[in-house]
C-alpha positions in Angstrom: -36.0 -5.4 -0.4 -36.4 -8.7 -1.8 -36.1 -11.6 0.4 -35.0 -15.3 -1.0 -37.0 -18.2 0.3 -36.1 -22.3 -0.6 -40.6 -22.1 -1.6 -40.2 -19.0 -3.7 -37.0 -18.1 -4.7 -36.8 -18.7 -9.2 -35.8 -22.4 -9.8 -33.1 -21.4 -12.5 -31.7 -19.1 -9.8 -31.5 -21.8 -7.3 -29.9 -24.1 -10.0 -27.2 -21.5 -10.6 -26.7 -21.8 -7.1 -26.2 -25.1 -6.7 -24.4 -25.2 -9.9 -22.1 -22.7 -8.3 -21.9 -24.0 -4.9 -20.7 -27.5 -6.4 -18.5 -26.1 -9.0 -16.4 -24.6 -6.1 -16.7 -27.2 -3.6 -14.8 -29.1 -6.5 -12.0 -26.7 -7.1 -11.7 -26.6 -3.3 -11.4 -30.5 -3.8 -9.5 -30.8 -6.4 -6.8 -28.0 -5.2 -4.3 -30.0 -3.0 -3.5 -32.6 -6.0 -1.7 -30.3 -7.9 0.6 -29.6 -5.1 1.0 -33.5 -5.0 1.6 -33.5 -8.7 4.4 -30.4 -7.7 2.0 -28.4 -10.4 1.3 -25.6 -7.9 -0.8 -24.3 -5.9 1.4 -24.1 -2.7 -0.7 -22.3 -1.0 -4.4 -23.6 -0.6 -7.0 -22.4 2.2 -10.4 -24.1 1.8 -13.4 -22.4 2.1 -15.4 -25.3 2.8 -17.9 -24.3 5.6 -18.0 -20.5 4.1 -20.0 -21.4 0.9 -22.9 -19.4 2.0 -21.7 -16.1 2.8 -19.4 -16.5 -0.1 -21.7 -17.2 -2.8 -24.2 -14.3 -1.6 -21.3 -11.9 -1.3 -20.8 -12.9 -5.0 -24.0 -12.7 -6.4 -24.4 -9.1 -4.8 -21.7 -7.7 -6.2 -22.2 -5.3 -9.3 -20.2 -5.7 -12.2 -19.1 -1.9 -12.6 -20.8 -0.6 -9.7 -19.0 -1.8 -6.8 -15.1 -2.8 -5.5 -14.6 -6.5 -4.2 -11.7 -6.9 -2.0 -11.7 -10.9 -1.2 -9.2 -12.4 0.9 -7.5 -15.6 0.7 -10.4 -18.1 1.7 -12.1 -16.6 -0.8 -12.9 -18.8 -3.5 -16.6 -19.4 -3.6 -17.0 -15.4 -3.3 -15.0 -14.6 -7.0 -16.5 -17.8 -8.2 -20.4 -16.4 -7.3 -19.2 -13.1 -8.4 -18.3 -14.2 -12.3 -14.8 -15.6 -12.7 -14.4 -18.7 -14.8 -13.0 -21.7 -13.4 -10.0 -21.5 -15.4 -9.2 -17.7 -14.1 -9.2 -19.2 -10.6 -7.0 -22.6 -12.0 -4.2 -20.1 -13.6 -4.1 -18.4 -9.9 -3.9 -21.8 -8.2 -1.0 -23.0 -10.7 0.9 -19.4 -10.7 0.5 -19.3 -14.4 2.0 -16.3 -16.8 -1.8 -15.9 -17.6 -2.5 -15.3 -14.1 -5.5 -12.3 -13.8 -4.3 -11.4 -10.4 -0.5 -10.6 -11.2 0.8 -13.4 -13.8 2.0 -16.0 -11.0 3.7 -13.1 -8.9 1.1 -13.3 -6.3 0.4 -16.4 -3.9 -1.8 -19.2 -5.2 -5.4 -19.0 -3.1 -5.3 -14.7 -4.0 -8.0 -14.4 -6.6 -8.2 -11.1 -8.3 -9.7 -9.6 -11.2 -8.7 -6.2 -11.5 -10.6 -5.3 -14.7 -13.7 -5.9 -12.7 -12.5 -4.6 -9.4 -12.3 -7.5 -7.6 -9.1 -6.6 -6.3 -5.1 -7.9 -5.9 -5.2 -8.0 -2.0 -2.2 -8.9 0.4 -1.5 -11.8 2.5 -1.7 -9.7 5.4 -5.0 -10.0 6.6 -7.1 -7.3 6.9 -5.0 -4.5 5.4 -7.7 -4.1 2.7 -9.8 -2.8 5.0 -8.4 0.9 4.5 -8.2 -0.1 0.8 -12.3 -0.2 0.7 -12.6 2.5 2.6 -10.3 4.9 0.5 -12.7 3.6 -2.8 -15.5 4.3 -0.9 -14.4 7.8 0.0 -14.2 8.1 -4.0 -17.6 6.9 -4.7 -19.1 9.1 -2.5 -17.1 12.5 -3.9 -17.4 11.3 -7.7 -21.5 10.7 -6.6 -20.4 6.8 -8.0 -23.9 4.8 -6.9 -21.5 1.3 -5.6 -20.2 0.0 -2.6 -16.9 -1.2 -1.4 -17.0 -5.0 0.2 -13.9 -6.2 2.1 -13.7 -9.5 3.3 -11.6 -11.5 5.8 -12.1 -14.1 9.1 -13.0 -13.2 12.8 -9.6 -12.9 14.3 -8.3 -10.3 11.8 -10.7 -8.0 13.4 -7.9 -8.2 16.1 -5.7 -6.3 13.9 -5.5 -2.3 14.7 -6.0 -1.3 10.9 -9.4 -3.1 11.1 -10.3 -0.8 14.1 -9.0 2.1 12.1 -10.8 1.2 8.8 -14.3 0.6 10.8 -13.6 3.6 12.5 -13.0 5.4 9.4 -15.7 4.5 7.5 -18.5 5.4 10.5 -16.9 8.6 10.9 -16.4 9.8 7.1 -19.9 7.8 6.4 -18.9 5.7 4.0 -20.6 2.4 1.9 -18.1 -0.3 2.7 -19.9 -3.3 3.4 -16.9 -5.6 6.2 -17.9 -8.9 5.7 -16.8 -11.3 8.8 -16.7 -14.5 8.4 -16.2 -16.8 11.4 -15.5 -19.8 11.5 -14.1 -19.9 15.4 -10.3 -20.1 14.8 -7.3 -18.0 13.5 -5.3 -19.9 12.3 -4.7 -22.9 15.4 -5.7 -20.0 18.2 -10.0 -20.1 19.3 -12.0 -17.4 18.8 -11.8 -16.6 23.3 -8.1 -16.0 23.1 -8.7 -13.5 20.1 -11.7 -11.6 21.4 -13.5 -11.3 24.9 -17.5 -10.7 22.6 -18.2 -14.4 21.4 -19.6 -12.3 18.1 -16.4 -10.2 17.5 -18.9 -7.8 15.4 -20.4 -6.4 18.8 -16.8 -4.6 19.6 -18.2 -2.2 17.3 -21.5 -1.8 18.6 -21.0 1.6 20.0 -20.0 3.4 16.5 -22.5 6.0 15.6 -23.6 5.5 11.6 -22.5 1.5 11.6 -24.9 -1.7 11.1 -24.7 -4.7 12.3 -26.4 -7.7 10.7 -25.9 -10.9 12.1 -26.2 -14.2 9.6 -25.8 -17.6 9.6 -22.7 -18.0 6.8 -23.3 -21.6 6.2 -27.2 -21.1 5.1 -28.0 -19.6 1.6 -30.7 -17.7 2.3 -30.1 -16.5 5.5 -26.7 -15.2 4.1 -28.5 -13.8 0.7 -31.1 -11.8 2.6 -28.1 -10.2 4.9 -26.4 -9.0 2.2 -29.2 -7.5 -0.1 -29.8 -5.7 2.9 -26.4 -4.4 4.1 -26.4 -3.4 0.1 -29.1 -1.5 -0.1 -28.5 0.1 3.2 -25.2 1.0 2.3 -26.1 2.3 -0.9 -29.5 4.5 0.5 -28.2 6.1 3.6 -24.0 6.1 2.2 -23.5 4.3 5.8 -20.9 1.6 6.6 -22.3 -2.4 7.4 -20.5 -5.2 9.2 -22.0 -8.2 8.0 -20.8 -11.3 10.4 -21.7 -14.5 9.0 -21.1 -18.0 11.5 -19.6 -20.4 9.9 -17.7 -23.4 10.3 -14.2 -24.3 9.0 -14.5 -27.9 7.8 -10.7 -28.5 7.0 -7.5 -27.6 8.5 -6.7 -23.3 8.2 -4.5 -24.5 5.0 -2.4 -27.2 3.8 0.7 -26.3 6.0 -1.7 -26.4 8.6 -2.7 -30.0 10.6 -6.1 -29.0 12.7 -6.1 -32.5 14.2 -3.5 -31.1 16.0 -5.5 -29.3 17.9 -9.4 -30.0 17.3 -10.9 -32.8 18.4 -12.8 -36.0 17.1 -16.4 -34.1 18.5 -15.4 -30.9 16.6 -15.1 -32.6 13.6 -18.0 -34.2 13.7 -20.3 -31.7 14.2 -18.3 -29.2 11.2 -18.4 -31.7 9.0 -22.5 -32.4 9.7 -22.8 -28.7 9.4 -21.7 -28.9 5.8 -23.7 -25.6 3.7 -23.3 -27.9 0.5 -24.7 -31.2 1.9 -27.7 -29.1 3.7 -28.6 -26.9 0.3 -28.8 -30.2 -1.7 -31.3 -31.7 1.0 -33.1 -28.9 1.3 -33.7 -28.7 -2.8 -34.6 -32.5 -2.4 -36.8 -32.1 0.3 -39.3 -29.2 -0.8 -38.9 -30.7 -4.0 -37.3 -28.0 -5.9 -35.3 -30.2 -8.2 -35.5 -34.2 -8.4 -32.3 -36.9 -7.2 -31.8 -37.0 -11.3 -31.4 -33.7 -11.9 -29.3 -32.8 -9.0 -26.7 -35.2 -10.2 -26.4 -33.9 -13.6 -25.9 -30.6 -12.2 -23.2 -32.4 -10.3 -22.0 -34.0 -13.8 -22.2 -30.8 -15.4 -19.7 -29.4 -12.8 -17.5 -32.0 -13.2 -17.1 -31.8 -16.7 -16.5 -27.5 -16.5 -13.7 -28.2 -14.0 -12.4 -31.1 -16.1 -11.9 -28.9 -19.6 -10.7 -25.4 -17.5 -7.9 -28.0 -15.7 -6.7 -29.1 -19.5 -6.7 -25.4 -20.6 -4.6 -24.0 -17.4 -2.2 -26.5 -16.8 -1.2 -26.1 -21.0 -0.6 -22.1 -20.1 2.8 -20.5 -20.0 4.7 -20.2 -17.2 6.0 -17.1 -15.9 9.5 -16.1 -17.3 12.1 -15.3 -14.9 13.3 -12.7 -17.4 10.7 -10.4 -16.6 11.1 -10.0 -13.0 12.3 -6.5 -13.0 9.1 -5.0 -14.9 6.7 -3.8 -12.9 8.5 -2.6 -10.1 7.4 1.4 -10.3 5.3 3.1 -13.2 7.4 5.2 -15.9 7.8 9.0 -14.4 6.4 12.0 -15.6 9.5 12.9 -17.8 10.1 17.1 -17.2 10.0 18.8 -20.4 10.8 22.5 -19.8 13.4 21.5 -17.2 15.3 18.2 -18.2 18.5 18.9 -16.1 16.2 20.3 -13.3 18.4 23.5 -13.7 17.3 26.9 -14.3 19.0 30.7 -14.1 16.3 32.3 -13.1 16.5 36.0 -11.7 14.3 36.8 -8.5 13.0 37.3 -5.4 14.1 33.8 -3.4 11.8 32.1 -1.5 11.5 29.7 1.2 11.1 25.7 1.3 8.2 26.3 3.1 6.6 28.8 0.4 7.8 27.0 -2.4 6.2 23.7 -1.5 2.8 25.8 -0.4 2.6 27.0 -3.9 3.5 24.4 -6.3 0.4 22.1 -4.1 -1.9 25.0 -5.3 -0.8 25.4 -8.6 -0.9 21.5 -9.3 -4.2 21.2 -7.6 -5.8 23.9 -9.9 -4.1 22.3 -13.0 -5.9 18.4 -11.8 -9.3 18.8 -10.6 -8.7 15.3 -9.7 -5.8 16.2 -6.6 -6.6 15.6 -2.9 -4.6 16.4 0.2 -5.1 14.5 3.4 -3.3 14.0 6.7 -3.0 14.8 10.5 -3.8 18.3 11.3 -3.2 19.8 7.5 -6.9 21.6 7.6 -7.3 23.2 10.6 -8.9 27.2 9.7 -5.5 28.9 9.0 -3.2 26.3 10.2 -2.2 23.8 7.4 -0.1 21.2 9.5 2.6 21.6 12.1 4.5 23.7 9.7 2.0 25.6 7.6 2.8 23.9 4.4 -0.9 23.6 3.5 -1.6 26.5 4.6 -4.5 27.9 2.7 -5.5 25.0 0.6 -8.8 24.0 2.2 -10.0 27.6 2.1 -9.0 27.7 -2.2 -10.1 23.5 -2.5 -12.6 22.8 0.0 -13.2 20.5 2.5 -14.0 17.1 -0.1 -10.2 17.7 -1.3 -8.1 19.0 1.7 -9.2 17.2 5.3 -8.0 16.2 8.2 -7.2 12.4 8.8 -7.6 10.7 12.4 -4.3 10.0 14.3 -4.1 6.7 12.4 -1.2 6.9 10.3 -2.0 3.5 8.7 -5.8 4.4 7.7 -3.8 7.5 5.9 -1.7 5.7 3.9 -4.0 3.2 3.6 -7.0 5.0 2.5 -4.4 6.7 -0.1 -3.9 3.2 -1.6 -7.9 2.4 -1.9 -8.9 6.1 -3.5 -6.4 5.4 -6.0 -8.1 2.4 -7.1 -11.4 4.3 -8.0 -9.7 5.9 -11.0 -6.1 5.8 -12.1 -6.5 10.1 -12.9 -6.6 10.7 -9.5 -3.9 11.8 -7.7 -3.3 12.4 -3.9 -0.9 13.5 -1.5 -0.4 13.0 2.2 1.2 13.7 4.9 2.3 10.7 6.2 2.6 11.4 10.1 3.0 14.6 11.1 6.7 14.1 11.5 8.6 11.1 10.0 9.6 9.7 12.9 5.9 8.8 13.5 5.5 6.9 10.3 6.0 3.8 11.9 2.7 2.6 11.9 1.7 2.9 8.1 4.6 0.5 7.6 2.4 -1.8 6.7 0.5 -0.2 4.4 3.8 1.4 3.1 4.7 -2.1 1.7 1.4 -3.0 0.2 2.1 0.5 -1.8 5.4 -0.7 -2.8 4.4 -4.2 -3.5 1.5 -3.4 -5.4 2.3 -2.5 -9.1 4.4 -5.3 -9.2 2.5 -8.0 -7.8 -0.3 -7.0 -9.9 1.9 -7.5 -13.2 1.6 -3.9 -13.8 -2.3 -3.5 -13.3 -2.7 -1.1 -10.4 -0.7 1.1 -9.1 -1.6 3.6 -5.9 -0.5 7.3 -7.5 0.4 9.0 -4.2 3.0 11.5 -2.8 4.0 10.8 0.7 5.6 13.9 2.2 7.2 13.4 5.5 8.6 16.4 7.6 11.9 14.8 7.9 15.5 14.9 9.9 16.9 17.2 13.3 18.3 20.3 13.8 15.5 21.6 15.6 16.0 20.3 19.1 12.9 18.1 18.5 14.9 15.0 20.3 13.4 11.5 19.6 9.8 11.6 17.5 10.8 14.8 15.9 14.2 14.7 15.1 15.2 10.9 13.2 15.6 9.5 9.6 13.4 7.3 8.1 15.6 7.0 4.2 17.9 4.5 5.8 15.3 1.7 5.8 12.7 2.7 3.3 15.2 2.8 0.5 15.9 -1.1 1.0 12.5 -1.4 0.0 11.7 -1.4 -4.1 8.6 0.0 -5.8 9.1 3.7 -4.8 10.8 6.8 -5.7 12.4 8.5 -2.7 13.4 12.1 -2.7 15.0 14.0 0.0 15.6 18.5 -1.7 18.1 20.7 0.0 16.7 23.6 -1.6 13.5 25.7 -2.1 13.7 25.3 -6.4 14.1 21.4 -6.2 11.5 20.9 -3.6 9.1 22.5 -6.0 10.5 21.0 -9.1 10.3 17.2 -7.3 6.9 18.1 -6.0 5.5 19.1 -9.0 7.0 16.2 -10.8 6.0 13.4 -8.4 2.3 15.1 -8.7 2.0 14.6 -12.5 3.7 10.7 -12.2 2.3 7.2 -11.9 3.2 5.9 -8.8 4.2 6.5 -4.9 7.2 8.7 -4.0 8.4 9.6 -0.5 8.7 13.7 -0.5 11.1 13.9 2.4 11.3 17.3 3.6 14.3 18.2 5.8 12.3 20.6 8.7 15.0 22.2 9.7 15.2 24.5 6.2 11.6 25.3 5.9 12.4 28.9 6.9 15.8 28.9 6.3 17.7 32.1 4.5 20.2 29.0 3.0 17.8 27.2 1.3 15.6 29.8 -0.2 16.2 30.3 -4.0 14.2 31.8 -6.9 11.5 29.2 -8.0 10.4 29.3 -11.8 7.0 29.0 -12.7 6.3 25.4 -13.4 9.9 24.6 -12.4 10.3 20.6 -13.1 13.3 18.2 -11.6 13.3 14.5 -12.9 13.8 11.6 -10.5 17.1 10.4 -10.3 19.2 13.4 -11.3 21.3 15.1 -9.1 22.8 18.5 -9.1 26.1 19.8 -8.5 26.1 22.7 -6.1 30.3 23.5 -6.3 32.6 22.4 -8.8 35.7 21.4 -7.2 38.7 19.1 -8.9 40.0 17.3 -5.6 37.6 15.1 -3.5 33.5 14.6 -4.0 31.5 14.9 -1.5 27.5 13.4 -1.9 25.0 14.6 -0.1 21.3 15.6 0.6 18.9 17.1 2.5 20.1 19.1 5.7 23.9 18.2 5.5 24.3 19.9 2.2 24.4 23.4 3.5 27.0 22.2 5.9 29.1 20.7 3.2 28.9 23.6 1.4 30.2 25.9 3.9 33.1 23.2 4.7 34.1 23.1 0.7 34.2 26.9 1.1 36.3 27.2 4.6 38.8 24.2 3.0 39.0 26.1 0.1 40.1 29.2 2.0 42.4 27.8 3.7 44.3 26.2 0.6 43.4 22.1 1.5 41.8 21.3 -1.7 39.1 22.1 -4.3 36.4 20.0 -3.0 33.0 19.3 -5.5 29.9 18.9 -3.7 26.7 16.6 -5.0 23.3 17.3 -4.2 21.4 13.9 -4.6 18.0 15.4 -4.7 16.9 12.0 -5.4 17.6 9.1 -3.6 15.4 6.2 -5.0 16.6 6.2 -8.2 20.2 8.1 -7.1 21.9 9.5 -10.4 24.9 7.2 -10.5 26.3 8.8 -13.8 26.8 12.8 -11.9 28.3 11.0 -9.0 30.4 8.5 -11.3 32.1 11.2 -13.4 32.4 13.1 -10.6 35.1 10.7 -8.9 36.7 9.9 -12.0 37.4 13.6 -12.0 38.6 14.0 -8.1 39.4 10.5 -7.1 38.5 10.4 -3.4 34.5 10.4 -2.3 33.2 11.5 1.5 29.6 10.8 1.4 28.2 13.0 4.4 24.0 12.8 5.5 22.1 13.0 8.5 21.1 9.7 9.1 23.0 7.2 10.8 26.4 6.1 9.0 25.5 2.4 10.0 23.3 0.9 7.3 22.4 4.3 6.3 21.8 4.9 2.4 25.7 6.4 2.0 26.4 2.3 2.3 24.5 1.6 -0.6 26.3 4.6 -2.7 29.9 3.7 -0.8 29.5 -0.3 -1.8 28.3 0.7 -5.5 31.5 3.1 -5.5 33.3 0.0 -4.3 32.1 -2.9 -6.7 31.7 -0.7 -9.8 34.8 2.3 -9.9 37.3 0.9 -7.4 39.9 1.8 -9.9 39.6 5.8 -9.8 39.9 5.8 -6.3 42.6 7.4 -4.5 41.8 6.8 -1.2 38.8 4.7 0.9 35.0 5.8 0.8 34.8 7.9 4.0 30.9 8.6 5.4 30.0 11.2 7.8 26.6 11.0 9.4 25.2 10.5 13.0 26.1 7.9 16.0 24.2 5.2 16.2 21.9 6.4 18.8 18.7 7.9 19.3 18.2 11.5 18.7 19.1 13.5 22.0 16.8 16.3 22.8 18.8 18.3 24.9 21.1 20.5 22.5 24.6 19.4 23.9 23.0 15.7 23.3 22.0 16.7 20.0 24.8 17.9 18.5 27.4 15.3 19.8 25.2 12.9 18.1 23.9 14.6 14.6 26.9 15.5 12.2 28.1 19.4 11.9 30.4 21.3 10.4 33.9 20.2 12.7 33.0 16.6 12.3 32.2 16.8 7.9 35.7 18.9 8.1 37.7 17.0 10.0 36.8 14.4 8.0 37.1 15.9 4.4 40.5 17.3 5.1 41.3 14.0 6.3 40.7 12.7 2.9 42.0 15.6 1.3 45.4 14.8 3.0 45.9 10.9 2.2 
């Protein structure tokens, strides 16, 4: 390995680096006037204090070899690694011309996606998984690269960082977590964040993990560490923390006043410990470069920054027209089954069955499919459920694994593999039942966010199945819905079958589309005689297109999942009885929700009862009630009535249970109710 010395290291390299090293010290600079100016750049976290870490992070990275995943301090780092000065001046100024997502994304979040340096969040950290899950795609497509993720010392305090780290020791994996520590989060000091005064030794104990320690603020000491964490990565496909000690020389951002809490001493001694000021004296004093020339390196700077601040303050602004593009990828559009409808003649077969073989058929038609998630490879067992049952025996173990119990690093992972190659599709199973998919949440909104705030550049092309709703007994954990709050959130599709055809038709539809959707199976009709149907070969159902189960002339009911069975029995006991001719919806689809079927439907009967599982309070059937409301108020006959369950907890014991989920007395009650007004 080559080691970089102030005596022997190539002059014109060292100018570059100075050149560099200057360059961004004066965008760093120069950044809080155009917030004075009200130009932009809101946002601005100086790296001043990083700048040697940063630029050796930058001049290791590989143009087309390896994933760069910088976080907000990051400047110096995409700087040393190739972008212009104007790229990073159209970010701070939130112009239309904006590489990192056209002004969508906060100023200080550099990005390059062409190149993969990579549209990261504001939430610290949760890039972590994302390096990890490219890594995991290096490593099966034999890719010779490495993933580098960077971020401060007290996000290591964040449980996704544990997870990723964890992760990437287990699985083996060249990500390259680059700490840099600079003492503070934010206002709060490294000993309230982390008992090891080198927050890097937490992770001492992890089999298959380097450590390399480095002083951030020294060029060479930070250029050796990470040729080294590199090359070791890249030779023994191991993970590498890197922690580089730095100082923070300014306040944490402009919001933020450290004088507030850092003393007159502190400041002093950051501010002598300056990584520019030291490179500079060190070039003067083994006389690697002369007073003169150092100062037209400095003129040269100024002049770069100078033209790139003419050129990005004349771009374009974004146009507030555009705000709804980008929010999800354009679906695969079925072609054999556009109504998702089909007569087909049979032998019926369960949910569980169908779903089983439409992931085998799609993962023999793309080579590129993988299946991950708690418990989903286990010999003969394929989850809680068996619904991947037999798939690691026919894929093998580099396309069908088990996941730790770390529902973030599953959904987060998802998000990074997907980054390697847009061909690639996976699914997961997000926890193995919905009710534990809290803890992705966060990585559940980077996947939403993330075609949009990249202007359309990236989008993570996952199916999220979740074992969903009660009926079982299961109680809380097993037995709650999830649909209520993750439709308020935009950016994916959300479907929720009722019915062995339609799982497999929206399965193998969400498999061959751009894009995350949320497979929500209701549990309760895996094996159920109800909901097993004939399933065409290659059966297809389009987002957003519901079906109508009975035809009725006198009330519409809308529903989903479980509580479509047990609207369909009360249409039929109503209509023995001589109440009414009741119609009954099957959404299927929930995010988008076919508003045209439903529409016509109430023009036809006049009165709606809109019955699901979930809770009636802020559960979806208000979003579908208020749309009814605001939009077709004049066909109705009577109010928008909704059926669902209390708003409680799911009981486990069964008296509990069923006082609190919806059946059959309550959805009839109810519906003859309506039919009555």
């Amino acid at each position: 390995m080559k080691r970089y010395d102030i005596r022997t290291t190539d002059q014109e390299l060292l100018k570059k680096w100075f050149h560099l090293m200057t360059l961004g010290r004066a965008i760093d600079e120069k950044a809080p006037s155009y917030l004075l100016q009200s130009l932009g750049w809101s946002y601005h976290a100086p790296y001043a204090g990083h700048d040697g870490i940063q630029l050796a992070v930058g001049q290791v990275f590989r143009k087309g070899k390896d994933f760069l995943f910088p976080y907000y301090r990051d400047m110096l780092t995409v700087l040393s690694a190739g972008m212009s000065v104007e790229e990073i001046l159209l970010n701070g100024l939130s112009k239309v011309t904006d590489l990192t997502g056209g002004g969508r994304h906060m100023s200080n979040h550099f990005a390059k996606i062409s190149w993969h340096i990579e549209n990261v969040s504001s939430a610290v950290g949760s890039q972590d998984t994302h390096a990890v899950g490219v890594a995991r795609a290096m490593v099966y497509y034999k890719h010779e690269g490495v993933a580098i993720t960077l971020h401060g010392e007290a996000t290591v305090s964040e449980g996704f960082v544990y997870e990723a780290i964890n992760g990437a020791s287990t699985e083996r994996l060249p990500v390259i977590f680059v700490i840099q520590d600079n003492g503070y989060g934010i206002s709060v000091p490294k000993k309230d964040q982390t008992a090891n005064r080198r927050v890097a030794e937490n992770f001492s104990g992890f089999k298959n993990l380097k450590i390399i320690n480095c002083n951030g603020k020294d060029v060479f000491d930070s250029m050796n560490a990470m040729e080294e964490a590199r090359e070791y990565a890249i030779e023994t496909r191991n993970p590498v923390i890197v922690q580089a000690n730095c100082v923070r020389i300014g306040s944490h951002s402009n919001s933020d006043k450290h004088t507030l809490y850092r003393d007159e001493d502190e400041l002093s001694y950051v501010r002598a410990a300056d990584p520019l000021l030291k490179f500079r004296r060190m070039l003067l004093r083994y006389k690697r470069f002369t007073e003169k020339e150092l100062k037209q390196i400095e003129e040269e700077a100024a002049k770069e920054l100078k033209a790139a601040n003419r050129k990005a303050i004349a771009a374009p602004d974004p146009d507030p027209k555009t705000i709804l593009d980008h929010v999800i990828p354009e679906p695969y559009h079925p072609q054999r089954y556009p109504e998702g409808i089909h007569s087909a003649e049979g032998e019926k077969k369960n949910m569980v069955t169908a779903i089983n073989e439409t992931l085998k058929a799609e993962f023999r038609l793309n080579p590129d499919t993988f299946l991950w998630g708690q418990d989903v490879a286990n010999k003969d067992k394929g989850g809680v459920f068996n619904v991947s049952k037999g798939m690691q025996q026919e894929f093998g173990e580099a396309r069908v694994f088990n996941a730790p119990i770390a529902e973030d690093y599953i959904v987060g992972t998802a998000n990074g593999m997907s980054r390697f190659d847009p061909k690639i599709r996976l699914v997961i199973e997000g926890a193995e039942f919905a009710d534990y998919f809290w803890p992705a949440m966060n990585q559940y909104v980077e996947c939403t966010h993330d075609y949009w705030r990249s202007n359309g550049q990236f989008s993570p092309n996952i199916t999220l199945r979740l074992a969903s709703g009660g009926y079982i007994g299961g109680g809380l954990y097993h037995s709650q819905n999830l649909e209520g709050a993750l439709t308020t959130l935009p950016g994916a599709r959300i479907v929720y079958p009722s019915f062995a055809d339609d799982a497999a038709g929206l399965l193998r539809t969400s498999l061959r589309s751009r894009g995350l959707t949320v497979f929500m199976e209701p549990k309760a009709l895996y094996n159920s005689s109800e909901a097993a149907t004939v399933v065409p070969d290659d059966f297809e159902v389009p987002f957003g297109k519901a079906r109508i189960r009975r035809e009725g002339k006198d009330m519409t009911v809308i529903t989903y999942g479980n509580t479509t069975h047990l609207c369909l029995a009360v249409a039929e006991r109503l209509a023995k009885e001589g109440h009414g001719s009741v119609e009954v919806i099957d959404l299927r689809s929930l995010l988008p929700w076919d508003k045209e079927t439903v529409f016509a439907s109430i023009k036809k009967t006049n009165k709606v009862l809109i019955v699901h599982e979930d809770k009636v309070f802020s559960g979806f059937g208000a979003e579908i009630a208020a749309t009814i409301g605001t939009e077709i108020f004049q066909h109705l006959d009577a109010p928008v009535r909704r059926v669902g369950s209390t708003f409680t907890p799911v009981g486990f014991h069964p008296n509990l249970e069923k006082a609190i989920l919806p059946g059959i007395p309550l959805i009839y009650d109810e519906a003859k109710r309506l039919l009555e007004y």
